[in-house]
N, C-alpha and C positions, 0 to 999 in steps of 0.2 A: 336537325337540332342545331340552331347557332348559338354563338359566346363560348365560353371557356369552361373547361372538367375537369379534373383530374381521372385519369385511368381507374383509379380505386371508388371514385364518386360513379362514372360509367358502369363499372362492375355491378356496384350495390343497386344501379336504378334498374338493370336488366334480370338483376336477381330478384328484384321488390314487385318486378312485374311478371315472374314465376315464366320467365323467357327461356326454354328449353334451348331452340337451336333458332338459328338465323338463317334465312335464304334469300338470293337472290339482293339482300342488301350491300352495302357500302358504304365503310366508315371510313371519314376523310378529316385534314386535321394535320393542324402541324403539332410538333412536339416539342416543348419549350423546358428545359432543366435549369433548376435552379442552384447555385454553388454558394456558400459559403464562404464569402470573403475571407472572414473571420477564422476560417478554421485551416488556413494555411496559405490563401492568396494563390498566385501562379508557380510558386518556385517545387521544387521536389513532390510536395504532398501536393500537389495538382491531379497527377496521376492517380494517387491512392483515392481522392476523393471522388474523382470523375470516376471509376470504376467501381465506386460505392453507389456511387448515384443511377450506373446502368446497370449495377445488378438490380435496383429496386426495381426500376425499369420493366427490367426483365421477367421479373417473380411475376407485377402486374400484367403485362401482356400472355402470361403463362395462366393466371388465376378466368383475367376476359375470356384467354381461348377455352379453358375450360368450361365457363357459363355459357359459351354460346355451341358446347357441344362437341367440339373438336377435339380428340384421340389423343392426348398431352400425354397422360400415361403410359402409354402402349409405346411412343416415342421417346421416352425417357427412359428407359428400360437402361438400349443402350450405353446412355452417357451415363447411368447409373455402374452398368457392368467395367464400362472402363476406367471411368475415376478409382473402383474397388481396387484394379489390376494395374491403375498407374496413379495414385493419389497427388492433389498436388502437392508440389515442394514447400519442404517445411521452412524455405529459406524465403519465399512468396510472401508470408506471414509476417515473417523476420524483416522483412525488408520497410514492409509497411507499417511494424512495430518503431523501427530505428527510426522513420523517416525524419521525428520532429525533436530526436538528440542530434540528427547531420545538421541541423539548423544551427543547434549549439554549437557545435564543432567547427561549422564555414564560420560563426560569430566571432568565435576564437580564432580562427588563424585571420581573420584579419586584423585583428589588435596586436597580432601577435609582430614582434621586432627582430629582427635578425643580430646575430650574436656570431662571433667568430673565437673558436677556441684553437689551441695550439696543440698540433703534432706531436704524442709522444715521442713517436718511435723516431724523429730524427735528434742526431746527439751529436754532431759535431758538425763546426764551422765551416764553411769556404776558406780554407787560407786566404790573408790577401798579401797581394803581391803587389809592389810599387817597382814601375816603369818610368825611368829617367834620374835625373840627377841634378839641382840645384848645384852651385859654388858650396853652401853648406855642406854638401855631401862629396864634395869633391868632382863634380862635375860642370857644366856649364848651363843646363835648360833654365828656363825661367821656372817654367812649370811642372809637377811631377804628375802621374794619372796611377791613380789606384785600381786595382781591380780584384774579385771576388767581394770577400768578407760575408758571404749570405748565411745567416742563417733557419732559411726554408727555401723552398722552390719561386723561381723568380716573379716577383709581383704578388707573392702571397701577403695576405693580414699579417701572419701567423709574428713576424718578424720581420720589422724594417731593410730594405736592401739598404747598406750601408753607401754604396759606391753605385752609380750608375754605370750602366754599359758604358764604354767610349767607343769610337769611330777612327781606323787609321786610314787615310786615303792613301792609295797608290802609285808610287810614281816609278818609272824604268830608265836605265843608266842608257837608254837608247833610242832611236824612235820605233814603236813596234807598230803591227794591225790592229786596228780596232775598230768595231762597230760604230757606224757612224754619228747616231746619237751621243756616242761617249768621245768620240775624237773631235769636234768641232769645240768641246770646253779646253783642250787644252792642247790646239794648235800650234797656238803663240810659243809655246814652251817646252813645246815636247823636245827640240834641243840641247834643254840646258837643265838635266835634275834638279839643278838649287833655285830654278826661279820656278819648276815646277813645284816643287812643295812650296816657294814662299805661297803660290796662288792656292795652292789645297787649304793651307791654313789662313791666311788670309782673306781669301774671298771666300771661300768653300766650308770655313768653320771645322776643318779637320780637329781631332784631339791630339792625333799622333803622325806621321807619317812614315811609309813603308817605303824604303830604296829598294829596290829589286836591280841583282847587278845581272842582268839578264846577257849580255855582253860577254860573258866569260865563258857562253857557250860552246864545247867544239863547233858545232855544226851552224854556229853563227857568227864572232868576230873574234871569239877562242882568243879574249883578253885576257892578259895573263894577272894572278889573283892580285896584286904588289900595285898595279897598275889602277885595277877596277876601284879597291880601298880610293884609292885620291877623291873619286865620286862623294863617298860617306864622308869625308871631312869637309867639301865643297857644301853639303846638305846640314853637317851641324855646325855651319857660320851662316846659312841661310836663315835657319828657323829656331825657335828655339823652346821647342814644344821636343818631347821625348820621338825618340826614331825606332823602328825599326828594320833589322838589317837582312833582307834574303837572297839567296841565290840565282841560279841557272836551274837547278832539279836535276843536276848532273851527278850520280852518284858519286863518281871518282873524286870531283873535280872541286865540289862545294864543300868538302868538308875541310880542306886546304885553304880554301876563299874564305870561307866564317871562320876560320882560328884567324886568319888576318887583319879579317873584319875586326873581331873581337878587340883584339891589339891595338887597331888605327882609336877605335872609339872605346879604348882604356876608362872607366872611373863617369861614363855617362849611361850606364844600366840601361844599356839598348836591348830592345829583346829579338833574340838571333834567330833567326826563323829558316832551318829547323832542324834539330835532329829526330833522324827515325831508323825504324830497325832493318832497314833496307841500305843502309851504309855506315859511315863509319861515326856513331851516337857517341862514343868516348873520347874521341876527340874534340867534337863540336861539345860538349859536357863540360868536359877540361877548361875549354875554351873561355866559356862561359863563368866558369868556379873562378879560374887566374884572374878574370878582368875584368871581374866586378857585372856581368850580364844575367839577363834572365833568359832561359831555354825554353822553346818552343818545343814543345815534345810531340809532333803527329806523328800518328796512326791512323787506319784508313777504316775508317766504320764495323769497329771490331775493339769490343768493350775490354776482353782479353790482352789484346795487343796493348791494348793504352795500360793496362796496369801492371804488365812487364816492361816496357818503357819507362812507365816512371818508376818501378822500384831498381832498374839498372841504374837510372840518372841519379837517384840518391844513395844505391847502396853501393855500388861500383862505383862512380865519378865523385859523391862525396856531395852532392847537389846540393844545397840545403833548400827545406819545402816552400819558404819563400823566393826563390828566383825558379822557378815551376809555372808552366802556362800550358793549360793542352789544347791540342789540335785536332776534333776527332774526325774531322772533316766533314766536308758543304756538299752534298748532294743537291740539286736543285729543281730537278724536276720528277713531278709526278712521285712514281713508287719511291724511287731515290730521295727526294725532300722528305717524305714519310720515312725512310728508314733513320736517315741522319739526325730526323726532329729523335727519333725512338731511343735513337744508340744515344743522343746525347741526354735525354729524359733519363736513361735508366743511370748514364754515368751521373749527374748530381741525386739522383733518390738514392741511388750507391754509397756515396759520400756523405750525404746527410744521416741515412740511416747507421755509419759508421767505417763504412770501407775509406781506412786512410790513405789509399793508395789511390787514391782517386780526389779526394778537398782539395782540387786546382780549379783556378778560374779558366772558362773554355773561351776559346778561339774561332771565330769562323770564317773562312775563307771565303765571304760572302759574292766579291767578283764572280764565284764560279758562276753564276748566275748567266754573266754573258756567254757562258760556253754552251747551252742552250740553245738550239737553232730556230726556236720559236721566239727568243729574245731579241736578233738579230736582223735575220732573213727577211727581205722584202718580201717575199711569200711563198706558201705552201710548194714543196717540190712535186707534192703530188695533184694534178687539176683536180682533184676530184672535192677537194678538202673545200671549204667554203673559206673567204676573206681572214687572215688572221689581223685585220685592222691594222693601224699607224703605228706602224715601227719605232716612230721617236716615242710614244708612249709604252710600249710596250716591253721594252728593253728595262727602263726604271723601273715599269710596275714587278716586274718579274724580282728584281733585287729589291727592292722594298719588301715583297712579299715573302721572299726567300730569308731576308732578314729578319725582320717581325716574329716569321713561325719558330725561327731558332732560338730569337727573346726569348720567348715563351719555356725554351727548354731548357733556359738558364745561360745562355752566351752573356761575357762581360765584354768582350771586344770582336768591333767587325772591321773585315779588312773589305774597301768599299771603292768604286771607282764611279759612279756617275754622282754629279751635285746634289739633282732634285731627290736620289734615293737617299743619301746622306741627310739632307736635309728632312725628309719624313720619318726615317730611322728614330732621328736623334730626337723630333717631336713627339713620335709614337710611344717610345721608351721612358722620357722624364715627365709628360702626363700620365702615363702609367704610373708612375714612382709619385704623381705628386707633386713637381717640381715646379710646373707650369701649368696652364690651365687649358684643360683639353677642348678643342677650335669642337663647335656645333656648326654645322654645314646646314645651310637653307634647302632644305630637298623638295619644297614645293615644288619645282619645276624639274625634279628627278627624271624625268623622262629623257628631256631636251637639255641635260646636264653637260657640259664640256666641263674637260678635266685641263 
């Protein structure tokens, strides 16, 4: 028989012609199903319909095999016994009930608009703290640099950051080692601390910079403290961006060095870097209260530590909450960068949700970056390890990244030594905020991308 039937047309013409059973025949024939546009298209109810369509399918080839004699009954038994003893799910039903309110549903969330509400449970500010000193204020900077004032987690909707992160770049009262990508920017200068900050802020865009009297180490030129100070007054006739003043990390030796510091740099709100509970904090405190400075208050990755530090610095030394800065420290690689992002996460959600012993603006000792030997090292100590790629890039990416994850965790100030990281720091951070307008990269050719 040729041209076209339906299954239930074949049924009825072999019943009309009182056809018991068939032998030795063969029925041949493609099978063509018909869908309903209309009644839901391809999307979800696709399914529901297509399996509507082969049950009928199914009934018909079940009803044929019957007219032409074949044991349907006797075969159904079983899937009769077992549907009894495991029916199907009532959610099968449900599913294919709901399918065309999910239509409504996807309809809606795509009209739907994004809305951002605000955090109850945080209730109190960032302090903010101002670093440096105009003539107005009785100092000499041109410029002053705020930091803190948040109130929510950094870069939220919730509340405007009032203050951007800043950037101090680092300079040493001496010439030290360093990674070679980072010592070839400042060669020229590594002699003479005051032309090296002129070049951090001037060519390098610094906000602040950092003296480190590295020099007054025993175990290095064990400059005596009286001596080292001459440096910081050579650096605030240099520049005239706010400074910061740090040590050797000698416990004896630096707390004797920052009260001196403190003194040379009288009435310009240097921020002293650092007191911690590993030496002598009431002193450098003191220091800081007499002469008009802000205190760095580190602690070493240990949320505890930092909020006995700072209620010594203000309830013992007298501190007031505005010259308060913490330092909870820079971990940078690996599990270490995940602990420091943690410890410093949980200190501003601390603070915001109301622990005042914590609303300081943090710190991040972002250089530690180069102490990293994947930052550095021409390559892998062990053969086995594959290429760790170009050392001059690697070194930057490393502290760009190191800084960036700590943003995130609410850092106001990074202490920073290579340019190009400074330089992406400070774009990454105030397109975040808004300030500037964040660079789109052509990634068409993302494969064979040089950086």
């Amino acid at each position: 028989m040729a041209g076209k039937m339906t299954l239930s047309d074949l049924n009825k013409t072999l019943s009309e012609m009182n056809v018991q059973s068939l032998e030795g025949v063969k029925i041949e024939g493609d099978i063509e199903i018909e869908l309903d546009a209309g009644a839901g298209g391809v999307g979800p109810l696709f399914a529901y319909y297509f399996g509507q369509e082969a049950a009928k399918i199914a009934m018909q080839l079940i009803n044929f095999a019957k007219a032409v004699g074949y044991p349907v009954d006797a075969l159904m038994q079983p899937v009769a016994v077992a549907q009894a003893v495991a029916p199907a799910p009532a959610g099968m039903v449900a599913a294919a009930a709901a399918a065309e309110p999910a239509f409504k549903v996807a309809a809606q969330l795509a009209s739907a608009k994004f809305s951002v509400g605000t955090d109850k449970t945080w209730k109190l500010p960032i302090q903010e703290v101002t670093v440096g000193a105009t003539k107005a204020d009785g100092g000499s900077r041109g410029v002053v640099r705020k930091l803190g004032g948040e109130k929510a987690m950094a870069f939220f909707p919730d509340a405007p950051m009032p203050n951007a992160p800043k950037i101090t770049m680092d300079v040493f009262d001496m010439p030290i080692g360093m990674a070679k990508a980072v010592k070839m920017h400042y060669e020229d200068v590594m002699g003479s601390p005051a032309e090296w900050a002129k070049k951090a802020v001037n060519k390098f865009g610094a906000d602040l910079v950092t003296i480190h009297l590295i020099s007054t180490d025993p175990l290095l030129k064990d400059t005596p403290p009286q001596e080292a100070v001459k440096v910081v007054e050579d650096v605030l006739q240099a520049v005239d961006v706010p400074i910061c003043i740090g040590g050797s990390g000698n416990p004896d030796k630096d707390p004797i060095l920052l009260a001196k510091a403190a003194e040379a740099a009288q009435g310009e709100r240097a921020l002293i870097a650092s007191a911690n509970l590993n030496m002598d904090w009431e002193m450098i405190g003191k220091a800081c209260k007499d002469n008009g400075h802000v205190c760095l208050a580190w602690t070493q990755l240990e949320i505890n530590s930092q909020k006995e530090l700072n209620r010594k610095l203000m309830k013992v030394v007298g501190l007031p909450r505005e010259s308060i800065v913490m330092d909870p420290t820079t971990a940078a690689l690996a599990y270490g960068l995940d602990f420091a992002y943690t410890n410093m996460e949980r200190i501003r959600l601390g603070a915001l949700k109301g622990d005042d012993e914590l609303t300081f603006p943090m710190s991040s000792g972002t250089t530690n970056a180069w102490g990293v030997r994947e930052a550095w090292m021409v390559r892998s100590p062990n053969k086995e390890d594959s290429d760790w790629g170009d050392r001059m890039l690697r070194g930057p990416i490393w502290e760009i990244m190191t800084g960036f994850t700590l943003a995130m965790a609410g850092v106001d100030i990074f202490m920073m030594m290579h340019p190009m990281a400074v330089s992406y720091v400070h774009e990454i951070t105030q397109s975040l905020m808004g300030l500037i307008e964040a660079k789109t990269p052509d990634t068409t050719g993302w494969l064979k991308m040089g950086v």
